[in-house]
Every structure is written in C-alpha cells, then in structure tokens.
TIBA-438141 format. One record per residue (C-alpha): y negated, z negated, x negated. Coordinates in pm, 1 decimal, padded with zeros to 6 digits, m for minus. Layout:
! TIBA-438141
<atom <Y; Z; X>>
...
! end
This chain:
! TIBA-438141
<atom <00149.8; m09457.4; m14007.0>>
<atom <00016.4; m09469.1; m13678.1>>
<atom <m00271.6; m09178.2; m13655.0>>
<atom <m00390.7; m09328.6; m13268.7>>
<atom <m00731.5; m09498.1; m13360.2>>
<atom <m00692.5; m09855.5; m13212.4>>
<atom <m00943.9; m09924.4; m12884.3>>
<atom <m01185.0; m10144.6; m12911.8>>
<atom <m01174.7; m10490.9; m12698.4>>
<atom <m01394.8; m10469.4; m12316.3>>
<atom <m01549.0; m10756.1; m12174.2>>
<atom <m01397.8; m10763.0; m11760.6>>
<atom <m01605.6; m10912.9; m11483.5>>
<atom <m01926.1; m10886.0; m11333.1>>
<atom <m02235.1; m10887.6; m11557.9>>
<atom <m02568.6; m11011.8; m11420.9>>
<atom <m02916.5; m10884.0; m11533.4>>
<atom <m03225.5; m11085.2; m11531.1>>
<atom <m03514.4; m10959.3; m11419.3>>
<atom <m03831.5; m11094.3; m11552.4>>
<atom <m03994.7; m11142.3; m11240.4>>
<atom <m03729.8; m11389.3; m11175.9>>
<atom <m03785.8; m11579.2; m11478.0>>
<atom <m04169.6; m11617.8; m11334.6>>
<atom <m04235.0; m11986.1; m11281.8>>
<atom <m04348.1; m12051.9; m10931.4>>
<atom <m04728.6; m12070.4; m10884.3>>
<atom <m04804.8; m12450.3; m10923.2>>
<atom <m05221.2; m12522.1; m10987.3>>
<atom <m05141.0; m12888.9; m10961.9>>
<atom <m05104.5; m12959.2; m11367.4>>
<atom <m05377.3; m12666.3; m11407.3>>
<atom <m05626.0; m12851.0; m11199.2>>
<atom <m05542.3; m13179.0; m11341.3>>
<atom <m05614.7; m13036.2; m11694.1>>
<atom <m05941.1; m12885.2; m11580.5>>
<atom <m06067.7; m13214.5; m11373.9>>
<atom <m06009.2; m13437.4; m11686.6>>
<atom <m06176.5; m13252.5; m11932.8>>
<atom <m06508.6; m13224.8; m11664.8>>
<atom <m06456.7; m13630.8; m11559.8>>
<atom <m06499.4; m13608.5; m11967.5>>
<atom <m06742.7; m13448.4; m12052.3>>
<atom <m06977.3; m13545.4; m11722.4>>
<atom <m07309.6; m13381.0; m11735.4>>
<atom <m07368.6; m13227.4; m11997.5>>
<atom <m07325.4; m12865.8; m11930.7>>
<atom <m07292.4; m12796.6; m12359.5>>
<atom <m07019.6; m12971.5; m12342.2>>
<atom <m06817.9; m12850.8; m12035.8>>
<atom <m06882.5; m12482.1; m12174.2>>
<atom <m06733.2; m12556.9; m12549.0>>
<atom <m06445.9; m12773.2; m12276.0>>
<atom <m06375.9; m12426.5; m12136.8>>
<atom <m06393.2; m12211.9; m12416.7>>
<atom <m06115.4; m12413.9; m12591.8>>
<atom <m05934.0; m12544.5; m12290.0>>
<atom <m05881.5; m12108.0; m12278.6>>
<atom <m05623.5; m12108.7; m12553.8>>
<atom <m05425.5; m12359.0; m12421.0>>
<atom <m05403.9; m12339.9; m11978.0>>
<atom <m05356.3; m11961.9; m11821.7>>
<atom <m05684.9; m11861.2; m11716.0>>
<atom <m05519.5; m11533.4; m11610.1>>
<atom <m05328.6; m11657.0; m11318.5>>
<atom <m05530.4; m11995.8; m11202.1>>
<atom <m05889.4; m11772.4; m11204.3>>
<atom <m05967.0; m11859.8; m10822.8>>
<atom <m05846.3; m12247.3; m10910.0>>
<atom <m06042.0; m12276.4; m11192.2>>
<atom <m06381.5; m12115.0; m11036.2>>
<atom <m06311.1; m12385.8; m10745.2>>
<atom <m06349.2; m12637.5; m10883.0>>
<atom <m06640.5; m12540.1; m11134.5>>
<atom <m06834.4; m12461.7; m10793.0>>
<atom <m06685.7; m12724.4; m10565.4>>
<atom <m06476.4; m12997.5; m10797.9>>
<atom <m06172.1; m12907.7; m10633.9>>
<atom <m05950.2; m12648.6; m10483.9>>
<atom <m06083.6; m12499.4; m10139.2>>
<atom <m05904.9; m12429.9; m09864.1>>
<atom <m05999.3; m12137.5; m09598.3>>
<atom <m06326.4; m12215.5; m09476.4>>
<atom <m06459.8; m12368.9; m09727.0>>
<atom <m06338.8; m12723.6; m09737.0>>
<atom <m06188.5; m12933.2; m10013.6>>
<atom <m05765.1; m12994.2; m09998.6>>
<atom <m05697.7; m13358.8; m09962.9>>
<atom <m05377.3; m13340.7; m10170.1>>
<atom <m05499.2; m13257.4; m10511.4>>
<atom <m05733.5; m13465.1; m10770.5>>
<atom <m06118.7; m13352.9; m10777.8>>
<atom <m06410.6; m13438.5; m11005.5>>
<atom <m06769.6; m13530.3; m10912.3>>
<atom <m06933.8; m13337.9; m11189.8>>
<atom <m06968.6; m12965.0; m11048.9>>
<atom <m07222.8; m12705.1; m10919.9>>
<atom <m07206.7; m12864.1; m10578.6>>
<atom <m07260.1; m13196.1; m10682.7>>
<atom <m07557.3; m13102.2; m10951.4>>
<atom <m07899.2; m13112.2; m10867.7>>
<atom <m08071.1; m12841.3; m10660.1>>
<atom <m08346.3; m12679.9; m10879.2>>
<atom <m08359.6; m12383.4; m10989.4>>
<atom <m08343.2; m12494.5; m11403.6>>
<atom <m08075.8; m12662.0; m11324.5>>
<atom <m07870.4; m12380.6; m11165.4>>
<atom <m07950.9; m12156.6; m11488.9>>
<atom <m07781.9; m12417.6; m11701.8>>
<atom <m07476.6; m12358.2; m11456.1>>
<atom <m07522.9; m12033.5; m11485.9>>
<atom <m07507.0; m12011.0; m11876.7>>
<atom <m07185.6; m12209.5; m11837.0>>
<atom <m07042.7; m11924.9; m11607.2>>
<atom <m07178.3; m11635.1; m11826.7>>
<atom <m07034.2; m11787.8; m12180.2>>
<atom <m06716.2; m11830.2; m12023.1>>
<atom <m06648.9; m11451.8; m11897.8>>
<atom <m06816.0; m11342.0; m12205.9>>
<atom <m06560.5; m11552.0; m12391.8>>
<atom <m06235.2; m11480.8; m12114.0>>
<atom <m06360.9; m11082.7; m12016.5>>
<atom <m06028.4; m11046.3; m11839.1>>
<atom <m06191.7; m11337.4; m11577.6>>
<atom <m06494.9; m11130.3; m11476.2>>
<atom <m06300.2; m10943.6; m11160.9>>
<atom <m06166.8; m11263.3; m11034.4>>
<atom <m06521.6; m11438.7; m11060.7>>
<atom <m06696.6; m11172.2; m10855.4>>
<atom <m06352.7; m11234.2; m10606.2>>
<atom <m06456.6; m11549.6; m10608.6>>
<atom <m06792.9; m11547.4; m10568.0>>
<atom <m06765.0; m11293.5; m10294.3>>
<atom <m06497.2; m11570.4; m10125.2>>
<atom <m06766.2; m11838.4; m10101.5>>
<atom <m07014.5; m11644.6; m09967.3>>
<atom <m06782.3; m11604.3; m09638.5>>
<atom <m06692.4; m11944.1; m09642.0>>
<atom <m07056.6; m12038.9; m09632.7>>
<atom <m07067.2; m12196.7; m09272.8>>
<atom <m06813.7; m12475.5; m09425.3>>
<atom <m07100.5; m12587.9; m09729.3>>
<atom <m07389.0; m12830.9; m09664.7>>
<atom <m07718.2; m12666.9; m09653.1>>
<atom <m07797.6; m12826.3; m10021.0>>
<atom <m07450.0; m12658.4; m10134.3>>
<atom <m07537.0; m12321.1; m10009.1>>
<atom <m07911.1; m12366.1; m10175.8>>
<atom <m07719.0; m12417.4; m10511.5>>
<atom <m07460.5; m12142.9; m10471.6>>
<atom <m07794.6; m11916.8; m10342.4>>
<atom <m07966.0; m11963.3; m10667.3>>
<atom <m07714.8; m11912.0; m10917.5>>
<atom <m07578.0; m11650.8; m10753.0>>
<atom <m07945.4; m11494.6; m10721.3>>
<atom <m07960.0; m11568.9; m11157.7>>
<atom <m07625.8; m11404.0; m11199.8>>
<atom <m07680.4; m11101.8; m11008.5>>
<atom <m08035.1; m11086.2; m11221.7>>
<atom <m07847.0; m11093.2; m11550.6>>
<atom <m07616.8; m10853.7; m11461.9>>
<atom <m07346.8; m11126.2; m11495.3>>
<atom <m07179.5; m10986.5; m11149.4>>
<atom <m07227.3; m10692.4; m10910.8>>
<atom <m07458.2; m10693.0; m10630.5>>
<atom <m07169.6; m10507.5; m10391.2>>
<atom <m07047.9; m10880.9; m10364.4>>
<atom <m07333.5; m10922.7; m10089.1>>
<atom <m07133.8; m10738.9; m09854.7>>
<atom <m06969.0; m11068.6; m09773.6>>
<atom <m07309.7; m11177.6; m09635.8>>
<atom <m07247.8; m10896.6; m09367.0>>
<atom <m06975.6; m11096.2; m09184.9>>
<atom <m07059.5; m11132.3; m08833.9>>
<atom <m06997.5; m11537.7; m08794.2>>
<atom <m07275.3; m11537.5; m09099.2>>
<atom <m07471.7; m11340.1; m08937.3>>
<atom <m07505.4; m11411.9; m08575.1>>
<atom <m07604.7; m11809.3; m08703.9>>
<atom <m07893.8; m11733.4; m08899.0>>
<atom <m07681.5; m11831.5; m09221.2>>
<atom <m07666.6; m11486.6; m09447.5>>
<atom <m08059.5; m11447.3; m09382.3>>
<atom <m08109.4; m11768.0; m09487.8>>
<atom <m07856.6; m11761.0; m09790.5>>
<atom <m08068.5; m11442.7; m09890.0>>
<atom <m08424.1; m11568.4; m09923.0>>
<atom <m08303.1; m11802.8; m10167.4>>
<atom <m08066.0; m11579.6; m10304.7>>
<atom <m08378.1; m11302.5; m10386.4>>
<atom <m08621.4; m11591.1; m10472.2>>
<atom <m08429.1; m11713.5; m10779.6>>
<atom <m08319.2; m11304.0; m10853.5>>
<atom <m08690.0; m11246.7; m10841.3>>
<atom <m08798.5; m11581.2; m11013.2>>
<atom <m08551.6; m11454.0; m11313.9>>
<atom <m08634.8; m11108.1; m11309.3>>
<atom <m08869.3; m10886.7; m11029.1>>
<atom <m08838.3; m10648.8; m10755.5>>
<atom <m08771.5; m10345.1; m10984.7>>
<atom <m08431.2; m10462.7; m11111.5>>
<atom <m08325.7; m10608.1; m10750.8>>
<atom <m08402.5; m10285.5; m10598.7>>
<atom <m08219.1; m10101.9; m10927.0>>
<atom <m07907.5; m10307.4; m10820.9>>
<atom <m07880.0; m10213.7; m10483.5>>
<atom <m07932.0; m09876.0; m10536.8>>
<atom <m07609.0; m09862.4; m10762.9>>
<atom <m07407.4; m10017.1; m10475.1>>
<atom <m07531.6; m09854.7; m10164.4>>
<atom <m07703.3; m10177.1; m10034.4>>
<atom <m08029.2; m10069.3; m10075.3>>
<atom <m08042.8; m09926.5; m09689.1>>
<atom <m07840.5; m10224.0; m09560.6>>
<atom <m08067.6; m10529.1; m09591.7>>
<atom <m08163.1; m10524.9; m09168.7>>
<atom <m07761.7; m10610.2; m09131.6>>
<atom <m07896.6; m10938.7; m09257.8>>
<atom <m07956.1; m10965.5; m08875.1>>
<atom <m07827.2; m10932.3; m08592.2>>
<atom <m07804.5; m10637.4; m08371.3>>
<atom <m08116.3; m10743.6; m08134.0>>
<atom <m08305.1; m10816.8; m08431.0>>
<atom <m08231.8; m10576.8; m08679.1>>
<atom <m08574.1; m10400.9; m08697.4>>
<atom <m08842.0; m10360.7; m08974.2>>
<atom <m09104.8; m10572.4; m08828.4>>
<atom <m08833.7; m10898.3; m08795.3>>
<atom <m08714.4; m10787.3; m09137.1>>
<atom <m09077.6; m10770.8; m09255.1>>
<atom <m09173.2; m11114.2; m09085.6>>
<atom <m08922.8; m11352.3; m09159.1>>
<atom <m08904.3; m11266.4; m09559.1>>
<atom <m09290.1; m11243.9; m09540.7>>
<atom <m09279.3; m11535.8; m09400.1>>
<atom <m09024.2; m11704.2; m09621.2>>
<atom <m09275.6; m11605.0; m09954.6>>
<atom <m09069.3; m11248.8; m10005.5>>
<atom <m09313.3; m10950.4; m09941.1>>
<atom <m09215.2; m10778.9; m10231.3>>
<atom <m08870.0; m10729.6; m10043.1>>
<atom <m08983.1; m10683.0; m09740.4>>
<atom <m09235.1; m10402.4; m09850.5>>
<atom <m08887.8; m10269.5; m10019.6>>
<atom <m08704.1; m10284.7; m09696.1>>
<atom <m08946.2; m10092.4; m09481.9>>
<atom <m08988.9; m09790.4; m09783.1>>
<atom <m08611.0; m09797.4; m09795.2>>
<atom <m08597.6; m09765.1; m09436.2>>
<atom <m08931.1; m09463.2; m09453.4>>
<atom <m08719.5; m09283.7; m09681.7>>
<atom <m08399.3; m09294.7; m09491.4>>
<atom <m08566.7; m09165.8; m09139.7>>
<atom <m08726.2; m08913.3; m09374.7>>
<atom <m08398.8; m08774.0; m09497.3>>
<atom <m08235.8; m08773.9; m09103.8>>
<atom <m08580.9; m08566.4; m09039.3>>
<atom <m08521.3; m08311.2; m09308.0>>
<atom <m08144.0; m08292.5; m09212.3>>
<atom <m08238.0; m08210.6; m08883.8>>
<atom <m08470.6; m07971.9; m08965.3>>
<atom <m08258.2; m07772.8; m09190.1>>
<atom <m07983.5; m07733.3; m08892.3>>
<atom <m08265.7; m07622.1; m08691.0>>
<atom <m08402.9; m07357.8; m08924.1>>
<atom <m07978.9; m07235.4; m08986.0>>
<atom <m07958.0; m07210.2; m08619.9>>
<atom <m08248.8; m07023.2; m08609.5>>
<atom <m08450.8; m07181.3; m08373.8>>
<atom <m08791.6; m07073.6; m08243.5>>
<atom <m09052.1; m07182.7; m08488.7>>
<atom <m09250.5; m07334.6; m08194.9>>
<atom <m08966.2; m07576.4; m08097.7>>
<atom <m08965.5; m07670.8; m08463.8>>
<atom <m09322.6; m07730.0; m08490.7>>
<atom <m09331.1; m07941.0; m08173.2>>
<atom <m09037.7; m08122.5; m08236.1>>
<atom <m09182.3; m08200.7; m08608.5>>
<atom <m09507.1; m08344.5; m08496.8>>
<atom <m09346.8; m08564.1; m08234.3>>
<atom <m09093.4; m08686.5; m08499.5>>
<atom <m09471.9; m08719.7; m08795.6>>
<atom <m09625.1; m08937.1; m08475.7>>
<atom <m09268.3; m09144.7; m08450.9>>
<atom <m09272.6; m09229.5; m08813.3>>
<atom <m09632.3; m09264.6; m08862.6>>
<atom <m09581.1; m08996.3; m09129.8>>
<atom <m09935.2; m08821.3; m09299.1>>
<atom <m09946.5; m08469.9; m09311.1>>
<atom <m09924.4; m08463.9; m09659.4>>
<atom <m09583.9; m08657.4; m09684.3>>
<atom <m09476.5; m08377.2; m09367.1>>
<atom <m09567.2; m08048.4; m09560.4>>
<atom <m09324.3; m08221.0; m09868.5>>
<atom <m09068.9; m08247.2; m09598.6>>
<atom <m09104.6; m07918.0; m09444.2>>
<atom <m09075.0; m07744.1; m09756.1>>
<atom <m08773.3; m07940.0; m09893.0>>
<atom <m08648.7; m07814.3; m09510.3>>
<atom <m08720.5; m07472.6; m09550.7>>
<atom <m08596.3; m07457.2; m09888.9>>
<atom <m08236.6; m07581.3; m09848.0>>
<atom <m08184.3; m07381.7; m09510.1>>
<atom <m08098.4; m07097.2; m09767.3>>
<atom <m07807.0; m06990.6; m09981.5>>
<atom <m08014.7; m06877.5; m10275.7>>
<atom <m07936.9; m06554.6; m10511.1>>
<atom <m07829.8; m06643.8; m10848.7>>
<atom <m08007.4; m06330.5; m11004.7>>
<atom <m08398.9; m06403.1; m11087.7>>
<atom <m08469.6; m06045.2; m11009.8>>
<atom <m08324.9; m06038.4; m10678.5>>
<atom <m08438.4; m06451.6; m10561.5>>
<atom <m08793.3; m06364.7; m10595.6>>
<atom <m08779.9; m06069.0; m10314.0>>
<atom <m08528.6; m06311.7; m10094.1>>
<atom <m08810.4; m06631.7; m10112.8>>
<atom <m09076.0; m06372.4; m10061.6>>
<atom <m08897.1; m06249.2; m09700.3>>
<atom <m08766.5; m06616.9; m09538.0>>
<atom <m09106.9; m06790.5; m09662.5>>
<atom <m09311.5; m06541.1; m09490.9>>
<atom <m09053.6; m06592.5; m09215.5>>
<atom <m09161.2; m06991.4; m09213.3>>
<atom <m09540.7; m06934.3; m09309.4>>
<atom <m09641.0; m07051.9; m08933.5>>
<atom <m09437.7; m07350.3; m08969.8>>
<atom <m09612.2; m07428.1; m09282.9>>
<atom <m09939.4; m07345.2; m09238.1>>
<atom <m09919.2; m07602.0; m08895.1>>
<atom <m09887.5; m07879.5; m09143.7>>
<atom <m10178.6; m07764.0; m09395.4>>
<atom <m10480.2; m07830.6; m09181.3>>
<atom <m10625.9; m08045.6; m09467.1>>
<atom <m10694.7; m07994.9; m09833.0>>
<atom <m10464.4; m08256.4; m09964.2>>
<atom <m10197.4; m08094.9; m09760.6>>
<atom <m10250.3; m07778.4; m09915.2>>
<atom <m10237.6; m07926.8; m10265.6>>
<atom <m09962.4; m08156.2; m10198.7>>
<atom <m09795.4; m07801.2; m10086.0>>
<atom <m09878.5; m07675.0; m10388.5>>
<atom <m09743.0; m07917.6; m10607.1>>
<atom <m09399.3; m07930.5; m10448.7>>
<atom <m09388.4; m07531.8; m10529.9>>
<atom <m09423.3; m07600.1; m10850.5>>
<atom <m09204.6; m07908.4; m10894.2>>
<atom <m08937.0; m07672.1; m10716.7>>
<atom <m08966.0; m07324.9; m10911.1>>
<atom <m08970.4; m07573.2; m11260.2>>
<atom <m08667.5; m07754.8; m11157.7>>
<atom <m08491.4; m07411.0; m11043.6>>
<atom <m08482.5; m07223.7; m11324.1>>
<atom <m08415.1; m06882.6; m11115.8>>
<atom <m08769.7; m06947.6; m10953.9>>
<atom <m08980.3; m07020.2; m11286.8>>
<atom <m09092.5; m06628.6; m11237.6>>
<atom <m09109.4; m06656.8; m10868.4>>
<atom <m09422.4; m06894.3; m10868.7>>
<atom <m09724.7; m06679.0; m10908.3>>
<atom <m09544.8; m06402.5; m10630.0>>
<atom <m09534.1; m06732.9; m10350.5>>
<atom <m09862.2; m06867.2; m10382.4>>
<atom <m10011.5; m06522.6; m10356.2>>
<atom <m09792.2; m06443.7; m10045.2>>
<atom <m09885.0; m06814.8; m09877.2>>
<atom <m10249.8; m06735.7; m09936.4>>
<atom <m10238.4; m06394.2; m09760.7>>
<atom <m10046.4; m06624.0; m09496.1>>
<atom <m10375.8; m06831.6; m09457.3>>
<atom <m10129.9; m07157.6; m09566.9>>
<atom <m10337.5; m07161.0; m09885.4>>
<atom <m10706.8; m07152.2; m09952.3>>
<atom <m10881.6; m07017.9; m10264.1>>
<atom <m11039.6; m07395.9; m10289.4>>
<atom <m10688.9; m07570.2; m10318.9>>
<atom <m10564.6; m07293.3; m10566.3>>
<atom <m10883.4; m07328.2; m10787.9>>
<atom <m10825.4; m07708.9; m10788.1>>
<atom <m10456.4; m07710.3; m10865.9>>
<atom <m10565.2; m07440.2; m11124.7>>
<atom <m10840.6; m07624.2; m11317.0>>
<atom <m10738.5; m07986.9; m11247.8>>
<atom <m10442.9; m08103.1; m11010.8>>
<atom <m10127.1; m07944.2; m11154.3>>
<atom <m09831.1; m08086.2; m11305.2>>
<atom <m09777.7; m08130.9; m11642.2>>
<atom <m09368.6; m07918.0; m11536.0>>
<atom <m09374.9; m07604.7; m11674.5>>
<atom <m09809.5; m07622.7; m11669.2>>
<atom <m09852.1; m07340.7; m11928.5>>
<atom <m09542.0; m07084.9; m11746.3>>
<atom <m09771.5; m07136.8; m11433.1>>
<atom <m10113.4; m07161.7; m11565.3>>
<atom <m09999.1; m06828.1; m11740.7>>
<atom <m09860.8; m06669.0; m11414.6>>
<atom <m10148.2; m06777.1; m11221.1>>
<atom <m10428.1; m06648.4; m11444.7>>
<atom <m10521.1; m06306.5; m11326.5>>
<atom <m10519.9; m06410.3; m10977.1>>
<atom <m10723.4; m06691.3; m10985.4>>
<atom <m10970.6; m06527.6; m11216.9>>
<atom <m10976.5; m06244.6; m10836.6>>
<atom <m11054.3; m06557.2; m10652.1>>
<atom <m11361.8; m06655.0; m10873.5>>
<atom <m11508.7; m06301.3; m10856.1>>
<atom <m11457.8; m06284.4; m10472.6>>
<atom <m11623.0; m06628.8; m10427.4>>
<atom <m11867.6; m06509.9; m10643.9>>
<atom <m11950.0; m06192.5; m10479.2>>
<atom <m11929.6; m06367.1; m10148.5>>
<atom <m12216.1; m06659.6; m10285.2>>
<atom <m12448.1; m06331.0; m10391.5>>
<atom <m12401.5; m06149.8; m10130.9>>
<atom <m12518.9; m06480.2; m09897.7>>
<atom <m12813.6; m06527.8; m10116.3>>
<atom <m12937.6; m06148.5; m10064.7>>
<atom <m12872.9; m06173.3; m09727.6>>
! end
C-alpha cells in the first residue's frame, strides 16, 4: 500500500484579477438625460407632477453619479457646458426653471420641486449646493431673466435652509464682480430671502459661514466702501441689509481697535499715547464715548493673564486697574459713560466666576480713582443694573452705597447751615 498521500491537481498559467473599477461602465449621461427630458416633455407644467416624475424616476436612473446632469437640466433643460451655455449634441426640454415664468410664486413652486427631491434622494444634497454654486460662476453666460429666476430661488432655498449660504462665495469671482453682475444677482437674491423670511435669519446664515463681514466684496476694489454698499442696496429697496452691512462693518473696526489696544497696553506703552491714539481712532469711527469706555475695558481686561485663585485675582485687578484708571477715567466724562462702565464690570465679574467677589473691591477703588461718581453708583444701585448676578452685587455693594447716602447727606446739611 502506498503510504505517499497523492497531490492534488494545479491549475498552470497566468491568472488575471478583475478589479472592480474596471468593471465601471464609462460615464455616458446621454440615456440618463434622455430619460429625464421625456418624463419633463411629459409631464409639462405642472410642477406636482414633475416632483412625483422624480421621486419615482429615483428608483430606476442613478441619481448618484448623473447629480450635476440631472440639476442641469431641471435649471436649464439641458446639459451645460463651461460658461454657462447649452451642448448642441444632446436632446433638451422646454419645460425648466429657465424657461418658467419670472415671479417670485412661481420660483417657490420650483423650489418645492428641488426641496422634495433632496428630502426624498439626501445623498443629492452635496452635489446640489455643487451645483448651485457652479451656476452662480457661470452667471455672465444666462440672460438677465435667467439669472432673475436662478436669484430668487436660490434667495427661497437659502431661506429654508434647503442649502448653505457659503455657496455665495462663487459671487466673489472677479469677472462677476468687476461687471456689476454678483451685486446685481444679490439684490434679488436677498429680496426673495427676505420676502420668505427677514433680516434676522439672513444675517443668522452668514454668521455660520463667515460671510457676514464679506458683503462689500460684492464690489469692486474702488467701490468697496460702506456708503456705495449703503446706496446701491438702499437704493435697490434693501436697507435692512445695508443697515446690516455697515453694523457688521462697526463691529469689525471695533474689534481691530481693541486688538490694537491690547498690544499697546502688553507693550506697555505710555498711557498718554494710548489715550491720544484712542480718541483719534473714537473720531475715525464716529464711535460715542459710551461704546469707547466698553472697548477700553474689554482692552484693559484681556491685556492680562489672570490668576486662577479668587483670593489672589482680586489683589492682581485691584493693582493693573489702578494702573489704567487714567485711561479710563479719559473716557468717563459723562454719566452714561460711567454707567455704561459700570455695567460692563458687572457683566464681566458675573461671567468670570473668579471675579464674582472682586466686584464690590473695583468699584470702590475706581471711585477713589475719580472714574466713578457717587451719582452713577446710586443709579446703577437703585435702578440701572443687570438682572447677572443682581442680588451677589446688590449684596456686595450694600454697605458702601448706604456711606455714599450719608456723605451726600451730610454734605446737603451742611450746605443748608451754611
């Protein structure tokens, strides 16, 4: 018997392996585009229909890969080819946004047809703010009624929440901008946003994407100033965002001032360069004093690394604000200024925890400074404080201010002798 254990047969020769790549069919939108201009020559009009069209036509057609075809020819009845214009080679239909009529009821219908469908097909929501962000640069190749369409429901969309308002950094191209087109695009863009919703939510949405400072890029460079900005949307029936623009634009120079003033007060420059530099820069921006003193204490406040320990922050605040008490007192020569002073203090020692025991110890210290009178303490006492941390401060503040009513009254009677 033969013990050997008998090998099993090998296949010889080369053996191949597939990727699946490979096995990818080429990228053809012809059939896809076919498919998707029947069923609108179909269903014509009615937008009820071309939505239900869509949902089902979903199941059947890849959505997935032919996104930018599909979104073509809902906006433009066709595939576009750079710059904006229609390819000859391929079939088209008459019945899309483009060729729909421009009013603003009509472009929320369209809209509606848009919003169903990426509700229905979430994996298509990227590629339709792609797409949307690709027709905005190819605006210069539309007709002025086209880009009036594509202004409005884009302006509904971003109002809905539908897509993100970052895609208006396509409006920033240069071409755009140097013609007049993006500034344009963008009254009629914020009319319908506004129409659907108000300035709140538009400002909201540029917030969340940085945009909210970069409205003047609408224009360009030789007129990129708050008073063009605040004409031509004025103009146009858009105060509301042009009043935006120019608070955006306050609050911005605001924050370069405090910035500045901060590396001024760590470098430890004389407090009479600061001051003078500081009024020239309130005279600049047409500041009040009021909105200054906010600034200058914010300023003098960060220029610190602050102690962790309550017991030892108090004596540190004590020591660099009487340090800084000329500085502020320059920029308390009124009462409001005083109580507008006053109120910051107490917004900052409530929203520092470490200072909640500190508050009593700096109001005392900036009225022995002269930066506080016994008239703006009284009325922050009795009727002008915030409701942060009231009763802590209230508390804190009692004794003293109950000295400041006996010294005013001694001072009255000793007048009246007199």
């Amino acid at each position: 018997m033969n013990n050997q254990k008998q090998q099993k047969p090998t296949l010889t020769g080369q053996r191949f392996k597939t990727r699946k790549r490979d096995e990818k069919e080429r990228f053809d939108p012809t059939q896809f585009q076919e498919s998707i201009v029947q069923g609108l020559n179909q269903t014509g009009t009615d937008l009820e229909a071309v939505a239900k069209f869509l949902d089902a036509s979903g199941a059947k057609l890849d959505y997935r890969r032919y996104a930018e075809t599909l979104f073509d020819i809902l906006v433009a009845g066709g595939m576009l080819a750079p710059g904006g214009t229609l390819s000859d080679d391929m079939t088209r239909t008459e019945f899309c946004l483009f060729t729909a009529q421009e009013d603003l009821e009509t472009m929320q219908a369209y809209a509606q047809v848009f919003n169903k469908l990426i509700r229905r097909y979430k994996y298509l929501e990227k590629g339709f703010e792609e797409e949307i962000k690709k027709l905005l640069l190819f605006l210069k190749g539309f007709t002025e009624s086209e880009r009036n369409k594509l202004a409005m429901l884009t302006g509904i969309l971003l109002a809905n929440g539908n897509i993100s308002a970052s895609i208006l950094s396509s409006l920033y191209n240069e071409n755009l901008v140097k013609e007049g087109v993006s500034a344009a695009f963008a009254v009629k863009l914020f009319k319908s946003w506004i129409n659907e919703k108000d300035i709140n939510s538009v400002a909201a949405s540029l917030r969340k994407v940085g945009m909210d400072n970069r409205l003047m890029e609408l224009f360009p460079a030789n007129k990129r100033s708050c008073e063009h900005f605040s004409k031509y949307f004025t103009d146009a029936g858009l105060k509301e965002l042009s009043d935006f623009a120019r608070n955006q634009q306050s609050i911005g120079a605001r924050k370069e001032l405090q910035k500045e003033l901060q590396e001024q007060m760590s470098r430890g420059d004389p407090q009479k360069e600061i001051i003078a530099f500081t009024r020239e820069e309130m005279k600049k921006a047409n500041l009040s004093e009021q909105a200054m003193i906010g600034i200058i204490w914010t300023s003098v406040m960060s220029s610190v690394e602050w102690n962790k320990k309550e017991e030892l922050v108090t004596e540190q605040a004590i020591k660099h604000l009487k340090q800084y008490s000329p500085l502020l007192k320059a920029f308390t020569s009124q009462g409001l200024s005083e109580l507008s002073l006053l109120l910051k203090i107490q917004e900052y020692c409530y929203d520092n925890i470490h200072f909640m025991k500190a508050f009593q110890k700096i109001v005392v210290l900036l009225y022995k400074a002269d930066v506080l009178s016994e008239e703006a303490i009284l009325k922050w006492y009795t009727e002008a404080h915030l409701a942060k941390g009231k009763s802590v401060f209230l508390e804190q503040m009692k004794k003293f201010v109950e000295w400041l009513k006996n010294a005013e009254e001694e001072t009255e009677t000793r007048e009246t002798n007199e």
